[in-house]
Structures are given as C-alpha cells and as structure tokens.
N, C-alpha and C positions, 0 to 999 in steps of 0.2 A: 771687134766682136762686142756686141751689147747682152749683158745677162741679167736677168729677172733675178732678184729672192723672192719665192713664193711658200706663203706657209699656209697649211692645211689644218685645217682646226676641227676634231672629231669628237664628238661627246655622244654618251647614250648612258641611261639610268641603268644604276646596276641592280639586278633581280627588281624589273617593274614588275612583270607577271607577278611575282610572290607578293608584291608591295599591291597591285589593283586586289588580287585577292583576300589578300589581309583587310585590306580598307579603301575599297572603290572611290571613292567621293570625295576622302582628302587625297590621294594618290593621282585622280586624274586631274584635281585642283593645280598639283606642285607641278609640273611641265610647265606648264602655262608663266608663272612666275618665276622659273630658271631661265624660262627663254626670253623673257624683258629684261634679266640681267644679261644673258649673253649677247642677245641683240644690241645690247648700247657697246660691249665690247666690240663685239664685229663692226660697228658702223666706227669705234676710235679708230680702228685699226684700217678702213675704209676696205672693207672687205665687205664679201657677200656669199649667202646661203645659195650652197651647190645642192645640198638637195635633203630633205627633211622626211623621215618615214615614224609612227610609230613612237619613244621615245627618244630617237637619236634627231643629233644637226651634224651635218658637213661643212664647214664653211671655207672659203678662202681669200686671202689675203695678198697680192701681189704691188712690192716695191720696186 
C-alpha cells in the first residue's frame, strides 16, 4: 500500500469587512502583498492554490 502526506493550508484575514471599512485603500492594498509572501511558501513546499475567494487561499501540498 502507498500513502500520500497531504497538507492543506487555509488562511483568510481576520475582520476584513471591519478593516476595508475602517480604511479601503491600505486594506485592499495588504492581500495583495500577504499573498507574494504565501505564494513563495506554497511554491517551497511545491504545492498549489485549490481555490481563492475574497480575502481567503486554500492551498495544498502533497508528499
């Protein structure tokens, strides 16, 4: 029998809504540069974006 370890990587900002409203413009700025930092993790880890909505990523990773 052959088994995978597979991990699943979930993230999503906490209270965006409160944060776009408090301050639109740096708020929808910050995603954008979380996600060039997770994006290089995800590619060490040679995984890939299952699916993106909104503030949140999904990602996953199988060894």
């Amino acid at each position: 029998m052959s088994r995978k370890l597979t991990t699943i990587f979930a993230a999503d900002i906490a209270q965006y809504s409160q944060h776009v409203e408090d301050d639109e413009i740096a708020t929808l700025a910050h995603p954008a540069n979380l996600r060039q930092s997770m994006d290089a993790i995800i590619r060490v880890h040679e995984g890939s974006i299952a699916n993106t909505a909104g503030d949140s990523v999904i990602a996953v990773s199988t060894s």
